[in-house]
C-alpha positions, 0 to 999 in steps of 0.5 A: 174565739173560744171565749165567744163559744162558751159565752154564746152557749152559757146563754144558750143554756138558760133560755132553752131551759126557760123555753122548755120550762115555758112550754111545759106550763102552757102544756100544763095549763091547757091540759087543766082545761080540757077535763071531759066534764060530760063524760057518762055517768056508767063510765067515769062516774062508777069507776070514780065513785068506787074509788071514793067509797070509804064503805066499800074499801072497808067491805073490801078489807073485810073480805082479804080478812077472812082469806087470812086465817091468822086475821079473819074476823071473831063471831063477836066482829062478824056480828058486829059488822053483818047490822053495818053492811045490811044497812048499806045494802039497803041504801040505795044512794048513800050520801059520801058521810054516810059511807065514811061513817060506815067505814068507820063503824068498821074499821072501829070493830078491827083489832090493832093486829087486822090493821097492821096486816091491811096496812102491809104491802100486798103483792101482785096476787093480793096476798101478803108477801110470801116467805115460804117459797109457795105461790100461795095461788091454789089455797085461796082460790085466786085466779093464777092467770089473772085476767078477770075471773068470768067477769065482763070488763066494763061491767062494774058491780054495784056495791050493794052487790059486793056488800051482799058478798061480804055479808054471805061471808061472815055467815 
């Protein structure tokens, strides 16, 4: 009778696992088809978009450059990148090329030293890791409290506006 139970379970075993794994595919599946496709162009589209701007990463790192004394960019670099961001600035639509190529014409300008630093791990705050024991919070003018700094949720910039803070930057 023993034998019978552990044969009766050992066959078990395999198809539950097979019928779970069945069932993970038919979920899997069914998910890949229901992709809202006519979500709001202000909603997913932005987010979206923001996430894919090459241009605008690049103005990003930019930006945690500057707050870095250590890494901030040359008067050389500045005057490199300032003819860079007015010309996505006054790109109203530029095409995905066209920003990966000024993502590159910045990224050309960085010292190997700035990349390794925008390579690092940063931590919650944005800032490199701390060793000296400080929060580091007060000095850079980060928001200890997170939150969103008096901006609305929901409302995200455009990017010619944050490439408009960068170049006000690096003056």
């Amino acid at each position: 009778m023993l034998k019978q139970t552990q044969v009766h379970k050992s066959t078990k075993k395999p198809l539950i696992v097979a019928g779970m794994l069945l069932s993970l595919a038919i979920i899997g599946v069914g998910g890949c088809g229901t992709t809202n496709t006519t979500a709001t162009p202000s909603a997913s589209g932005t987010a979206q978009r923001t996430a894919q701007n090459p241009a605008q990463k690049a103005a990003m790192e930019i930006s945690r450059l500057q707050r870095d004394p250590q890494n901030a960019l040359t008067s050389d670099q500045k005057t490199k990148i300032k003819p860079i961001l007015q010309e996505l600035i006054s790109t109203p639509n530029p095409s995905t090329a066209i920003l990966q190529q000024k993502a590159d014409a910045i990224n050309a300008v960085l010292t190997d030293l700035q990349k390794t630093f925008l390579a690092a791990p940063r931590t919650p705050n944005g800032n490199k890791p701390n060793t000296n024991g400080s929060s580091g919070n007060s000095a850079n003018g980060n928001n200890p409290q997170g939150g969103t700094g008096g901006k609305q949720a929901g409302s995200a910039p455009k990017p010619q506006d944050m490439y408009q803070r960068v170049l006000d930057s690096l003056k």
